[in-house]
N, CA, C and O atoms as a Maestro MAE file, in Angstrom:
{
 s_m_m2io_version
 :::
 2.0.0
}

f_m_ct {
 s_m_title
 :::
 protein
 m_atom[340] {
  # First column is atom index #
  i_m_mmod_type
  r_m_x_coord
  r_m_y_coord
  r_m_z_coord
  i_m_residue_number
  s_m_chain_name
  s_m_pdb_residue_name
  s_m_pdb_atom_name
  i_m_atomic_number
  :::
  1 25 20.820 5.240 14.124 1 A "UNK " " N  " 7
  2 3 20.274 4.451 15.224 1 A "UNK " " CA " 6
  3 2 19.245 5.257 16.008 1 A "UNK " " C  " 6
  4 15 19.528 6.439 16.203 1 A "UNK " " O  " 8
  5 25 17.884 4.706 16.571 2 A "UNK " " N  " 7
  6 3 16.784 5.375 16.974 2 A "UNK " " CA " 6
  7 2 17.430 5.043 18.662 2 A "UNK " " C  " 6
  8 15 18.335 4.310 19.060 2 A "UNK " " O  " 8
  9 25 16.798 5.657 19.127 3 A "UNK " " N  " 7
  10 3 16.565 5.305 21.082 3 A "UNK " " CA " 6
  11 2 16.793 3.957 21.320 3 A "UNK " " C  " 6
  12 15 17.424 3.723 22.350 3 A "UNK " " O  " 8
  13 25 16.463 3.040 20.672 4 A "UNK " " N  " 7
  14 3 16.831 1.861 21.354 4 A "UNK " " CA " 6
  15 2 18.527 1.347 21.107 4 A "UNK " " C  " 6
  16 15 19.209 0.442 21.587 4 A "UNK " " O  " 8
  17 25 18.776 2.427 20.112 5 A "UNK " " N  " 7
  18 3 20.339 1.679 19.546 5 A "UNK " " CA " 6
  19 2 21.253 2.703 20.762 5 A "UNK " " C  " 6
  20 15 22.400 2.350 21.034 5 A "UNK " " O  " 8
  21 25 20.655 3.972 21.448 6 A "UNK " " N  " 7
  22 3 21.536 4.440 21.954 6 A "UNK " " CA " 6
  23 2 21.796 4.060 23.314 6 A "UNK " " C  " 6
  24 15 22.838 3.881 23.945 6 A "UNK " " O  " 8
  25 25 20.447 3.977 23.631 7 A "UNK " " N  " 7
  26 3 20.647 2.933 24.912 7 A "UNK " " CA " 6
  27 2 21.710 1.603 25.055 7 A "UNK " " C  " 6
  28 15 22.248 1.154 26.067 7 A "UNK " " O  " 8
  29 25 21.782 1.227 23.861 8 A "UNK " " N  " 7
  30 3 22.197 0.163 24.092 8 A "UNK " " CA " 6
  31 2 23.498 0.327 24.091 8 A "UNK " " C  " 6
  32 15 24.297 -0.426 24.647 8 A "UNK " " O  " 8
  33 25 23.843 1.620 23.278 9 A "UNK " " N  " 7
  34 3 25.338 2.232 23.534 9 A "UNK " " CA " 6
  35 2 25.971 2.420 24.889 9 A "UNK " " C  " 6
  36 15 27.016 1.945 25.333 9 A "UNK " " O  " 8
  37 25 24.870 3.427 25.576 10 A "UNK " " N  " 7
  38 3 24.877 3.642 26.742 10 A "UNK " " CA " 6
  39 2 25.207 2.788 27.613 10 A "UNK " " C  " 6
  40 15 26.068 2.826 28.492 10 A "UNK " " O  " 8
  41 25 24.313 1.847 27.259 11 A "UNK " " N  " 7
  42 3 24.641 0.579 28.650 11 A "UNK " " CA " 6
  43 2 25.881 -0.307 28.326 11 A "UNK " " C  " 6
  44 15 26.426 -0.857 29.283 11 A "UNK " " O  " 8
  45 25 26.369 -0.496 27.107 12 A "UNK " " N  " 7
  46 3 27.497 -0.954 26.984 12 A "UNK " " CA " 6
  47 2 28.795 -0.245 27.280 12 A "UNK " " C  " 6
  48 15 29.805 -0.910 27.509 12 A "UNK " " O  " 8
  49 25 28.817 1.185 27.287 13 A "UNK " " N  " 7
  50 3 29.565 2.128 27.864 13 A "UNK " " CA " 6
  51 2 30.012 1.768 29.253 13 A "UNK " " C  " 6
  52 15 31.128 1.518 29.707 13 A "UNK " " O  " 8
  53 25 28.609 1.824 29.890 14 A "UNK " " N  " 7
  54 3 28.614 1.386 31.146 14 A "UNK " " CA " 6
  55 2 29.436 0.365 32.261 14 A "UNK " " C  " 6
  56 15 30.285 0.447 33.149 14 A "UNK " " O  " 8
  57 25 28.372 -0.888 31.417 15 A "UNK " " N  " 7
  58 3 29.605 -2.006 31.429 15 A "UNK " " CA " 6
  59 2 31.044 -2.319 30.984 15 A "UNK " " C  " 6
  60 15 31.830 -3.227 31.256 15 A "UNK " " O  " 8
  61 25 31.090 -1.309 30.257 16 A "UNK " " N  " 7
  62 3 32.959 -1.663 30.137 16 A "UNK " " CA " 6
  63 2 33.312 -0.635 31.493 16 A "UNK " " C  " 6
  64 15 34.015 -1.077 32.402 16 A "UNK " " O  " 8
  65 25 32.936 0.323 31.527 17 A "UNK " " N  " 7
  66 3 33.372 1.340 32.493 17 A "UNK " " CA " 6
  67 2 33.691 0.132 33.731 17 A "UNK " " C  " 6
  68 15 34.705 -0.400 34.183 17 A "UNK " " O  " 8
  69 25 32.366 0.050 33.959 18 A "UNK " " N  " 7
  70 3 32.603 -1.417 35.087 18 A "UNK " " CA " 6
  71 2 33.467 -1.985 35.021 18 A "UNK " " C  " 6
  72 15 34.427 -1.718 35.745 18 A "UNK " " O  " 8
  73 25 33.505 -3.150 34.006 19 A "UNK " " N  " 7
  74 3 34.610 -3.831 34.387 19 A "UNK " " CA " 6
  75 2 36.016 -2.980 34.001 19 A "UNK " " C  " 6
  76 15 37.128 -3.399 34.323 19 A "UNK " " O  " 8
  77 25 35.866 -2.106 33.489 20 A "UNK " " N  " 7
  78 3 37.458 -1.467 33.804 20 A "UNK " " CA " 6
  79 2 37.421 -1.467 35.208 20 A "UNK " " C  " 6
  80 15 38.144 -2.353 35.665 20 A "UNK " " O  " 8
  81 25 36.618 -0.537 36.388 21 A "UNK " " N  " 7
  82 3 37.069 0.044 37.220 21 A "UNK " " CA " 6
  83 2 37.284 -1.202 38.020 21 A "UNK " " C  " 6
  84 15 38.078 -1.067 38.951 21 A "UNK " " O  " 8
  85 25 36.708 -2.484 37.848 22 A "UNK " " N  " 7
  86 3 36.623 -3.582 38.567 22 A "UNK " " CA " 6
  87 2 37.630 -4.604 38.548 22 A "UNK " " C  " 6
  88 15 38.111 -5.160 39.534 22 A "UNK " " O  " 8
  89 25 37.903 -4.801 37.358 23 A "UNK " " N  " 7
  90 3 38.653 -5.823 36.760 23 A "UNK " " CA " 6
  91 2 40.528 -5.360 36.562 23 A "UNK " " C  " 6
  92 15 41.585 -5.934 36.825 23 A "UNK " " O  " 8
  93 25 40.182 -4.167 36.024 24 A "UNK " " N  " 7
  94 3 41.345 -3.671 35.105 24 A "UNK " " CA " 6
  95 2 42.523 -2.288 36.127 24 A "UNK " " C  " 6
  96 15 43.701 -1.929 36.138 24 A "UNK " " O  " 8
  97 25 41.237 -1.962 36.824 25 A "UNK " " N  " 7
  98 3 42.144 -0.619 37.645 25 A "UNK " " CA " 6
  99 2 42.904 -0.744 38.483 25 A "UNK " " C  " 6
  100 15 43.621 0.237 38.675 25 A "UNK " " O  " 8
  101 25 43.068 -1.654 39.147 26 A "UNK " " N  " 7
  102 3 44.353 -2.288 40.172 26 A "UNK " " CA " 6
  103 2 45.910 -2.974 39.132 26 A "UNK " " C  " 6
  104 15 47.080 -2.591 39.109 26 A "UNK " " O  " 8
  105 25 45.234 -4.041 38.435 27 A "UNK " " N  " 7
  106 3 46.477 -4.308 37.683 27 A "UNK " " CA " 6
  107 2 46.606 -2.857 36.807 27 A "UNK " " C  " 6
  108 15 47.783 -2.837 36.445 27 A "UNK " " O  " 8
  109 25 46.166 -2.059 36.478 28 A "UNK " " N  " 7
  110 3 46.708 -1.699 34.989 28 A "UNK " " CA " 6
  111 2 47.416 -0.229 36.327 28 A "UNK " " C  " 6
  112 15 48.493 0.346 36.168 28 A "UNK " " O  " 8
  113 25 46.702 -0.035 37.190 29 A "UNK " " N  " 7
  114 3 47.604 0.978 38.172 29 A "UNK " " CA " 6
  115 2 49.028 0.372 38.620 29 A "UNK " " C  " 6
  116 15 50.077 1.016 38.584 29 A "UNK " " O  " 8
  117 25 48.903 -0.994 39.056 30 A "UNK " " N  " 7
  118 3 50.311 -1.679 39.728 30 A "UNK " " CA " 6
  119 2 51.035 -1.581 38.384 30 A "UNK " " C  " 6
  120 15 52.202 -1.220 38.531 30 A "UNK " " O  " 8
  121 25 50.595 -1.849 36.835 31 A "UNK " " N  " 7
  122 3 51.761 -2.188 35.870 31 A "UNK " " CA " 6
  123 2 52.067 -0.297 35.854 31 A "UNK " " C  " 6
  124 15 53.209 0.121 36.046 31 A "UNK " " O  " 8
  125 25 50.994 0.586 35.626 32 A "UNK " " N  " 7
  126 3 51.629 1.378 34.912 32 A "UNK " " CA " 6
  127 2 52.832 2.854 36.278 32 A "UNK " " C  " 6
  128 15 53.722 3.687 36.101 32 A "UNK " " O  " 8
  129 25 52.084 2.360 37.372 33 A "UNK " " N  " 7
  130 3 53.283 3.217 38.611 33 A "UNK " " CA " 6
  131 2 53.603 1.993 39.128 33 A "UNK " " C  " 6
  132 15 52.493 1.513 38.898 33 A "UNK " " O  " 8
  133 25 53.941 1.477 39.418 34 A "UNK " " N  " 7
  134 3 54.974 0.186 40.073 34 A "UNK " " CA " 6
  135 2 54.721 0.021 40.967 34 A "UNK " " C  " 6
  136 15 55.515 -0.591 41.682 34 A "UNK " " O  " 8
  137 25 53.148 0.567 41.624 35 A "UNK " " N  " 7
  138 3 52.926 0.647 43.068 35 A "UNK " " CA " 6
  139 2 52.429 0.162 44.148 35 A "UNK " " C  " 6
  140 15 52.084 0.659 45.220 35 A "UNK " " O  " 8
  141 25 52.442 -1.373 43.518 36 A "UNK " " N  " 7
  142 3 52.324 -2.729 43.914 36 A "UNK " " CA " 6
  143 2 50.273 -3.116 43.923 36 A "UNK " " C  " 6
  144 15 49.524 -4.036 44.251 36 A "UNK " " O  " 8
  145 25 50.176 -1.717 43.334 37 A "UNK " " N  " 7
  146 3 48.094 -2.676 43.111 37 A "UNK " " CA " 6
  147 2 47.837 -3.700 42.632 37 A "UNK " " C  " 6
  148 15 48.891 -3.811 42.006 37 A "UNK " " O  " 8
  149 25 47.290 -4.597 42.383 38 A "UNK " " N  " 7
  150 3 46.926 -5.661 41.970 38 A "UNK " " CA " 6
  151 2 45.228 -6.390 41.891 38 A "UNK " " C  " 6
  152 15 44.346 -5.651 42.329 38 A "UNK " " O  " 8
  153 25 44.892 -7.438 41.487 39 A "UNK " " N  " 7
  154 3 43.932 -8.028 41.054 39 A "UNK " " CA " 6
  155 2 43.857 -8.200 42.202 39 A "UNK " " C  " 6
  156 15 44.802 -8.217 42.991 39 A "UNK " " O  " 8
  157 25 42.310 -8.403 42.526 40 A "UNK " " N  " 7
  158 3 41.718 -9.087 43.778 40 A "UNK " " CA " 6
  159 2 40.707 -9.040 43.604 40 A "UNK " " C  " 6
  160 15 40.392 -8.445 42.573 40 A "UNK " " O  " 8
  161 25 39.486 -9.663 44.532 41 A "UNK " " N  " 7
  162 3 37.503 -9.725 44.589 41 A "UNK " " CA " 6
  163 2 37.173 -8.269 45.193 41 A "UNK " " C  " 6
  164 15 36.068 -7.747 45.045 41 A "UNK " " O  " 8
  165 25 38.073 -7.757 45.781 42 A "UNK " " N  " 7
  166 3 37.711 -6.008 46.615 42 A "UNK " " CA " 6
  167 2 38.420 -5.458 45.920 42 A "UNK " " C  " 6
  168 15 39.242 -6.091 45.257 42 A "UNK " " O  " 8
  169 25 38.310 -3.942 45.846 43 A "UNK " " N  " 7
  170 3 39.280 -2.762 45.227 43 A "UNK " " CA " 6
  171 2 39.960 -2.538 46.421 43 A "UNK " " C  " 6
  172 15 41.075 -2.119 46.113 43 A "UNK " " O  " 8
  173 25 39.837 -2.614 47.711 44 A "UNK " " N  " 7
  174 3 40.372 -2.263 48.661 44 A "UNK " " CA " 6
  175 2 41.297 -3.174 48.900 44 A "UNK " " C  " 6
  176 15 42.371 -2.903 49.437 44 A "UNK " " O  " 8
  177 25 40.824 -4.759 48.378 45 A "UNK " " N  " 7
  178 3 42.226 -5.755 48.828 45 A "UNK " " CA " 6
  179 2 43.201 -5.366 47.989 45 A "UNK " " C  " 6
  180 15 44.389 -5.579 48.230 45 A "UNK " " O  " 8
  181 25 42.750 -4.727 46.872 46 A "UNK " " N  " 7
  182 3 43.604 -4.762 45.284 46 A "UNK " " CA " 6
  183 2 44.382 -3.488 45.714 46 A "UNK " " C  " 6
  184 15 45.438 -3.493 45.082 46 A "UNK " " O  " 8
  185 25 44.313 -2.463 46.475 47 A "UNK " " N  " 7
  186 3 45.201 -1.758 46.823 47 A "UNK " " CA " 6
  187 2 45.720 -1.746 48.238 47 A "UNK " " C  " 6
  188 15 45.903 -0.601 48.651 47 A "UNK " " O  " 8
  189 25 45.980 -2.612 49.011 48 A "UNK " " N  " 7
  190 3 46.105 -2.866 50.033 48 A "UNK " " CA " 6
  191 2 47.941 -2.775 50.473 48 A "UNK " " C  " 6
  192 15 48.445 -2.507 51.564 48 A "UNK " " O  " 8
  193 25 48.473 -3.044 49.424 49 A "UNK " " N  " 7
  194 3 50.013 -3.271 49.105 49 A "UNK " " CA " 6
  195 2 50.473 -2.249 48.057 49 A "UNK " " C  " 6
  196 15 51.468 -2.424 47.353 49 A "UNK " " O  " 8
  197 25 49.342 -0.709 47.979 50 A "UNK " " N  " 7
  198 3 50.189 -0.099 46.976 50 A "UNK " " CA " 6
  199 2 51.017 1.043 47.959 50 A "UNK " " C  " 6
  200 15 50.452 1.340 49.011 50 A "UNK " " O  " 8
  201 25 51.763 1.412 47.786 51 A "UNK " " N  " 7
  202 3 52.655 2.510 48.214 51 A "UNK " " CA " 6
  203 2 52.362 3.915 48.456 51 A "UNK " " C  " 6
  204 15 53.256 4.711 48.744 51 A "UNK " " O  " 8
  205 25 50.867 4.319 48.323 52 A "UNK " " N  " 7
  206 3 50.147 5.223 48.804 52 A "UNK " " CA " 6
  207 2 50.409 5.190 50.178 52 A "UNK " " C  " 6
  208 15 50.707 6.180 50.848 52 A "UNK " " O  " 8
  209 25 50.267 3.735 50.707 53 A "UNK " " N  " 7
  210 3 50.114 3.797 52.301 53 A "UNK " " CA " 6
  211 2 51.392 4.104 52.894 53 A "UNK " " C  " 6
  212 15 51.438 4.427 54.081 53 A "UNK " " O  " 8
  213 25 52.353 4.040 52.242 54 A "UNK " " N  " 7
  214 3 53.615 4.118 52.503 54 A "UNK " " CA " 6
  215 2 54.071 5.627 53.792 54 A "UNK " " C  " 6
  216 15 53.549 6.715 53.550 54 A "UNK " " O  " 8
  217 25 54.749 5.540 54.688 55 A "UNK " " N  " 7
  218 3 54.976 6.631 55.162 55 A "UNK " " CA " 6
  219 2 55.752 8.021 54.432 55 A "UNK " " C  " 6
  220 15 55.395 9.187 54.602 55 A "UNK " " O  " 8
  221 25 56.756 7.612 53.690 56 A "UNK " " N  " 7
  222 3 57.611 7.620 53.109 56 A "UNK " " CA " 6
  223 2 57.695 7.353 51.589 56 A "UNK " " C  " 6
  224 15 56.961 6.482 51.123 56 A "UNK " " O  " 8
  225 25 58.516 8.022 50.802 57 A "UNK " " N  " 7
  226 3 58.692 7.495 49.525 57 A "UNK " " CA " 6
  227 2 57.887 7.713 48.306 57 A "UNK " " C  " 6
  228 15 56.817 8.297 48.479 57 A "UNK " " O  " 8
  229 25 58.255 7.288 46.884 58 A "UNK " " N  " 7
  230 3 57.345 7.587 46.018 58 A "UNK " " CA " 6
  231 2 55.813 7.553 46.398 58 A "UNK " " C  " 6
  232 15 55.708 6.347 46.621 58 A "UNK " " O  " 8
  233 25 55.002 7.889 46.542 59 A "UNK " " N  " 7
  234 3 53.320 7.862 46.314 59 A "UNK " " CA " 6
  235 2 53.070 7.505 45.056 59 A "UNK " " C  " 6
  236 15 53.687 7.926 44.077 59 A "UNK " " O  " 8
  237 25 51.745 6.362 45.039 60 A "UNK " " N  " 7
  238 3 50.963 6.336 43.496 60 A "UNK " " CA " 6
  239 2 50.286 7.685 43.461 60 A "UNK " " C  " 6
  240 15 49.675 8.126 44.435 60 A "UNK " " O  " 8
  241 25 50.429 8.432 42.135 61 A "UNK " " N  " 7
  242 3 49.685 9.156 41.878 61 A "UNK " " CA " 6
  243 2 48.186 8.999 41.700 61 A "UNK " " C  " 6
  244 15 47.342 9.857 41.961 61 A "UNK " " O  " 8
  245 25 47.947 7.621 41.154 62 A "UNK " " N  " 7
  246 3 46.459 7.619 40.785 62 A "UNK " " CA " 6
  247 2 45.741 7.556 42.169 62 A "UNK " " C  " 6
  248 15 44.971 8.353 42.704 62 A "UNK " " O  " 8
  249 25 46.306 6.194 42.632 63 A "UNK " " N  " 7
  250 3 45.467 6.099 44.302 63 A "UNK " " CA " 6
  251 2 45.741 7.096 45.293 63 A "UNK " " C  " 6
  252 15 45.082 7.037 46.331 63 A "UNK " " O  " 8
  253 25 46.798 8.216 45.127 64 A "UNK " " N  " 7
  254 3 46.229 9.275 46.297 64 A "UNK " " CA " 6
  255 2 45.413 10.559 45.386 64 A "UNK " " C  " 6
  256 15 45.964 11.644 45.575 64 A "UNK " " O  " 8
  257 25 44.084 10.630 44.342 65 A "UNK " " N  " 7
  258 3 43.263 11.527 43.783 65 A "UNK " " CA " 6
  259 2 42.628 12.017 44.802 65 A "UNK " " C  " 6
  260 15 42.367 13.200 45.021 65 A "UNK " " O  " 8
  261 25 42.222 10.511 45.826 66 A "UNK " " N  " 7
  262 3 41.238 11.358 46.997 66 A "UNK " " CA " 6
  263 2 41.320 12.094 47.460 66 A "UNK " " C  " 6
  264 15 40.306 12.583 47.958 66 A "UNK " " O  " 8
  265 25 42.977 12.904 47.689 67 A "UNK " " N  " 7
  266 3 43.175 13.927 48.661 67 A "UNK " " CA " 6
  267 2 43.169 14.784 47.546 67 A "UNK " " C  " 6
  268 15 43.459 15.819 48.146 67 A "UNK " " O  " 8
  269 25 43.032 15.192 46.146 68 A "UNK " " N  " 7
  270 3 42.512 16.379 45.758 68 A "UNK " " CA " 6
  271 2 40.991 17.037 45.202 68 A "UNK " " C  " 6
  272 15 40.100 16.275 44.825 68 A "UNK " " O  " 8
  273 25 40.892 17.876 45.201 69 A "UNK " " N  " 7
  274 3 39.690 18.380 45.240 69 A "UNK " " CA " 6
  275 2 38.495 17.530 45.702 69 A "UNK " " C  " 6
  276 15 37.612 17.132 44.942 69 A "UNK " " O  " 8
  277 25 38.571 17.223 47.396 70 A "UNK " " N  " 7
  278 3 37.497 17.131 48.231 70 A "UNK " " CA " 6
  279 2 37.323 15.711 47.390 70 A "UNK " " C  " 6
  280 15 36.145 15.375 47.268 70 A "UNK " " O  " 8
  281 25 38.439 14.694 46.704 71 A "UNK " " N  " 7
  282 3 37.767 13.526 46.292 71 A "UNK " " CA " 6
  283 2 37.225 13.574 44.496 71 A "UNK " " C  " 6
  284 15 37.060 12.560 43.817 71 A "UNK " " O  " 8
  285 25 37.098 14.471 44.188 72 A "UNK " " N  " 7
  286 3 36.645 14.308 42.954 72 A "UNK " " CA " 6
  287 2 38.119 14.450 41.800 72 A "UNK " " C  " 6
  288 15 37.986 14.328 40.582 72 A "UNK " " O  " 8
  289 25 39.469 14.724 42.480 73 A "UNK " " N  " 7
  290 3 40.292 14.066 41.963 73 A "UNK " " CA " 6
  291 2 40.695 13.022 41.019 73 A "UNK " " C  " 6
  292 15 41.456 12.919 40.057 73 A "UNK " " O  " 8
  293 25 39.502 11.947 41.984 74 A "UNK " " N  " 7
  294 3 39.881 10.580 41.391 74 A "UNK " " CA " 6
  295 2 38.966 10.562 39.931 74 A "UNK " " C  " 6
  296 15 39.379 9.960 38.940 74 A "UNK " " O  " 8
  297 25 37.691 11.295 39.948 75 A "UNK " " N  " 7
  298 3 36.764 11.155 38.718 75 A "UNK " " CA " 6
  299 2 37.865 12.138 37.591 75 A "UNK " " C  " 6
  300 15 37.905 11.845 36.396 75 A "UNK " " O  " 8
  301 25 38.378 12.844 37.938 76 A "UNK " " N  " 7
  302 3 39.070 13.403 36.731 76 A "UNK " " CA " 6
  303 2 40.303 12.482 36.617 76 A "UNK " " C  " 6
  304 15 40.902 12.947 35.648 76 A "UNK " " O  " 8
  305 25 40.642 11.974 36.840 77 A "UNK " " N  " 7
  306 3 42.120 11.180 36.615 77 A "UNK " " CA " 6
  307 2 41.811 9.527 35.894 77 A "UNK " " C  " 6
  308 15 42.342 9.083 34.875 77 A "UNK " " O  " 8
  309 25 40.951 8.938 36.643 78 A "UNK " " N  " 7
  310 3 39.822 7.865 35.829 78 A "UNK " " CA " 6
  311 2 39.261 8.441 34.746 78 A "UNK " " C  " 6
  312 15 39.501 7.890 33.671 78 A "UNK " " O  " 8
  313 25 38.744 9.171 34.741 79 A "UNK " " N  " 7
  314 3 38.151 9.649 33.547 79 A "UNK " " CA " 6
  315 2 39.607 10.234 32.296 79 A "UNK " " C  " 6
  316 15 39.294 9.691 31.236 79 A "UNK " " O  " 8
  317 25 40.587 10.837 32.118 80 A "UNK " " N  " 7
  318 3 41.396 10.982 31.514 80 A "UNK " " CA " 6
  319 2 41.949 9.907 31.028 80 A "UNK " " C  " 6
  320 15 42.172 9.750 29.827 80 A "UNK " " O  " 8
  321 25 42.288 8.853 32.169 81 A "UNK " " N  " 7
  322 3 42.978 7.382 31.930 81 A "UNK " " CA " 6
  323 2 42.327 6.721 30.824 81 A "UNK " " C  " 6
  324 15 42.712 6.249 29.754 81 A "UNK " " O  " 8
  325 25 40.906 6.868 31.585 82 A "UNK " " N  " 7
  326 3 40.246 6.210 30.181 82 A "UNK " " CA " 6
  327 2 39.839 6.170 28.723 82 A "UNK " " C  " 6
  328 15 39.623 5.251 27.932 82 A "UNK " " O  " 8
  329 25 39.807 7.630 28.639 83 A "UNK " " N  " 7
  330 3 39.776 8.518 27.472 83 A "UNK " " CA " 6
  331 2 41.130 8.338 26.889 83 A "UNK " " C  " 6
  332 15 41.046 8.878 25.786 83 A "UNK " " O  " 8
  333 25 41.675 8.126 26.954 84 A "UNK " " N  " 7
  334 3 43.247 8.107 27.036 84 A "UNK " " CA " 6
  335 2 43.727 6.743 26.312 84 A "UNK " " C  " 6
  336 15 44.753 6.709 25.633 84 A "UNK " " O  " 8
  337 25 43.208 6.046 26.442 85 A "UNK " " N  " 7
  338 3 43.009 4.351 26.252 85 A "UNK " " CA " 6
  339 2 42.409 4.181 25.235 85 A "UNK " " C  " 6
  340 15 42.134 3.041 24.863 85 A "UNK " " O  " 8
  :::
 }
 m_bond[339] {
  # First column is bond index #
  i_m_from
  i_m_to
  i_m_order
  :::
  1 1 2 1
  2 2 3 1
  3 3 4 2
  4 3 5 1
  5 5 6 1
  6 6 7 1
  7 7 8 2
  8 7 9 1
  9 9 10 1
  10 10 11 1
  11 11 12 2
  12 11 13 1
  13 13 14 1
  14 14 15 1
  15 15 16 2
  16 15 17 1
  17 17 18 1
  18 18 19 1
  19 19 20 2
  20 19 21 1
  21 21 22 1
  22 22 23 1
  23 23 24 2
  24 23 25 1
  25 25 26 1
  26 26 27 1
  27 27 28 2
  28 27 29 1
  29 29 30 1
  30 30 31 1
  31 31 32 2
  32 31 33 1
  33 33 34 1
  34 34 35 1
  35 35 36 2
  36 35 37 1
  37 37 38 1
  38 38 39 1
  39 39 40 2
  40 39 41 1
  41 41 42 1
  42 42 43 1
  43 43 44 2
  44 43 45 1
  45 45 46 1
  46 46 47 1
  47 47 48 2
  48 47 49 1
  49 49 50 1
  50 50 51 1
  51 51 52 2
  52 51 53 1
  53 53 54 1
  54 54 55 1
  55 55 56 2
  56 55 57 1
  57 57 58 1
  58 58 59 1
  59 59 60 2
  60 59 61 1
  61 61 62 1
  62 62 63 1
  63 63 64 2
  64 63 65 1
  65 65 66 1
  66 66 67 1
  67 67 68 2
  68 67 69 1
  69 69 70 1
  70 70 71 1
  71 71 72 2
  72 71 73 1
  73 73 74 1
  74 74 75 1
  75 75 76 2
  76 75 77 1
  77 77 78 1
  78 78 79 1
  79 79 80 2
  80 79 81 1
  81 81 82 1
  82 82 83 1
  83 83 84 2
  84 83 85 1
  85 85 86 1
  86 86 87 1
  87 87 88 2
  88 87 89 1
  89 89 90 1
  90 90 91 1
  91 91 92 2
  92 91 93 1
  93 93 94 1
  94 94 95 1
  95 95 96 2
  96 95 97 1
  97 97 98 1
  98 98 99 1
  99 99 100 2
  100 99 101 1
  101 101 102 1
  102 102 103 1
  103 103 104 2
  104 103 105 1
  105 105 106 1
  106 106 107 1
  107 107 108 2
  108 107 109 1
  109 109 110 1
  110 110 111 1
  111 111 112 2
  112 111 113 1
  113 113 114 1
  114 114 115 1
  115 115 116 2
  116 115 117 1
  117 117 118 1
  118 118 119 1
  119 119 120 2
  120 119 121 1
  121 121 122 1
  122 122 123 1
  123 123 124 2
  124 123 125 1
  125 125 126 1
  126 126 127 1
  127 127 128 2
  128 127 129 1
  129 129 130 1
  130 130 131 1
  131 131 132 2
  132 131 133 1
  133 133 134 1
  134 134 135 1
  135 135 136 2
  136 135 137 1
  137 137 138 1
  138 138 139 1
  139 139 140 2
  140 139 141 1
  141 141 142 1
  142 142 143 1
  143 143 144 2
  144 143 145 1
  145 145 146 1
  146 146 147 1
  147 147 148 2
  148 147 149 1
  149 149 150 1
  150 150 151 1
  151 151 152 2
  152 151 153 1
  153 153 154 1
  154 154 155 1
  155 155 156 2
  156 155 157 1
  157 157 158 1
  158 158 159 1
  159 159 160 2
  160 159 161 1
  161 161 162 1
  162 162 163 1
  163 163 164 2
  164 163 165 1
  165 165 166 1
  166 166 167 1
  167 167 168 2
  168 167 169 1
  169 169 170 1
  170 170 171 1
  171 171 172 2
  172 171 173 1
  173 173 174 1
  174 174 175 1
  175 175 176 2
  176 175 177 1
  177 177 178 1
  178 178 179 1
  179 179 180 2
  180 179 181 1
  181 181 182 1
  182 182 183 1
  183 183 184 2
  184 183 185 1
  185 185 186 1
  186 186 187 1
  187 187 188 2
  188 187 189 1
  189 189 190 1
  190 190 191 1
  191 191 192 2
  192 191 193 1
  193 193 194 1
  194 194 195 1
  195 195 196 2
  196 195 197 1
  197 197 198 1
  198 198 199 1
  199 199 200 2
  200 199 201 1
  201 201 202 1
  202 202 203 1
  203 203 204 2
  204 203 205 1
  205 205 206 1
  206 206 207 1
  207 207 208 2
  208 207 209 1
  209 209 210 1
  210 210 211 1
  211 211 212 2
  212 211 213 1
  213 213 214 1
  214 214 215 1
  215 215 216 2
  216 215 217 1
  217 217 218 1
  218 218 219 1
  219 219 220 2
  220 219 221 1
  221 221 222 1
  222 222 223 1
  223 223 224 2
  224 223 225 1
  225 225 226 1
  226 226 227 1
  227 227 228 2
  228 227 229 1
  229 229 230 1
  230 230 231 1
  231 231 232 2
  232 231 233 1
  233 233 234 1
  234 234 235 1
  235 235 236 2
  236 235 237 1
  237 237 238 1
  238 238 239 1
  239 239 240 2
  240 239 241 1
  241 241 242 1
  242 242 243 1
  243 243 244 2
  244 243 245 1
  245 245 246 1
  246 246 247 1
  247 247 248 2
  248 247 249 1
  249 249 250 1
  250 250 251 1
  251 251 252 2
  252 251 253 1
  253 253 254 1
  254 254 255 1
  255 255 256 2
  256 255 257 1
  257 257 258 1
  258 258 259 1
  259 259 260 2
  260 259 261 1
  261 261 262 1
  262 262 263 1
  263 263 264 2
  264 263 265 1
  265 265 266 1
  266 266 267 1
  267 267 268 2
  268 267 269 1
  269 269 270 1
  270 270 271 1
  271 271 272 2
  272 271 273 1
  273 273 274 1
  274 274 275 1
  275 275 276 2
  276 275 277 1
  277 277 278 1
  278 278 279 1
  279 279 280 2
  280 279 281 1
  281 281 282 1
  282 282 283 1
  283 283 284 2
  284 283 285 1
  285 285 286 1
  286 286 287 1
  287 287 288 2
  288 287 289 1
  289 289 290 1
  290 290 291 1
  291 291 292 2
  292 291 293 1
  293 293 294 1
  294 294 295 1
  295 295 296 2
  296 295 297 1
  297 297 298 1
  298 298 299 1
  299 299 300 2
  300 299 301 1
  301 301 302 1
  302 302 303 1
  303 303 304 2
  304 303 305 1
  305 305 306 1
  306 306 307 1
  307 307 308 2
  308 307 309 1
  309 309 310 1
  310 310 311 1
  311 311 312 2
  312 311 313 1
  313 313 314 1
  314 314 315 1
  315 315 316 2
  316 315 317 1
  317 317 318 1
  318 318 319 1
  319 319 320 2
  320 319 321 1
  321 321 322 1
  322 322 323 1
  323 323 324 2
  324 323 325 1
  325 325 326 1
  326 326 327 1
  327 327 328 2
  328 327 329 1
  329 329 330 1
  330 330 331 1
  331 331 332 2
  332 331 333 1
  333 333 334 1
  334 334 335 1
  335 335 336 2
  336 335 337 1
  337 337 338 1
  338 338 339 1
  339 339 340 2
  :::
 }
}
């Protein structure tokens, strides 16, 4: 494949990335820690009810990444998940 076939790789990469992080990362976080994420039109409504916020108690691992390394946590843990898949 010349330049135009990789691009087109590229951008299809892309778009799945998308709709994973859009579509897929709330439910597939609520099924796979129990930590009540879910589908919604925001990522923020979609974790609004997970157990991160919790005072107390288990934490989701995926949704608290932000508090490691200054936030870039979350790009290594998304990025593994997905590779992973």
């Amino acid at each position: 494949p010349g330049p135009k076939g990789a691009a087109a790789a590229d951008l299809a990469v892309i778009l799945a990335l998308t709709v994973w992080d859009y579509f897929i990362h709330n439910p597939f976080c609520g099924l796979a820690f129990t930590c009540h994420c879910k589908l919604a039109w925001t990522w923020a409504e979609g974790w609004a009810d997970c157990n991160v916020h919790n005072a107390t108690g288990p934490r989701c691992p995926w949704c608290m990444c932000k508090n490691f390394f200054d936030g870039w946590g979350c790009v290594l843990v998304n990025d593994i998940l997905v590779l992973s898949l």
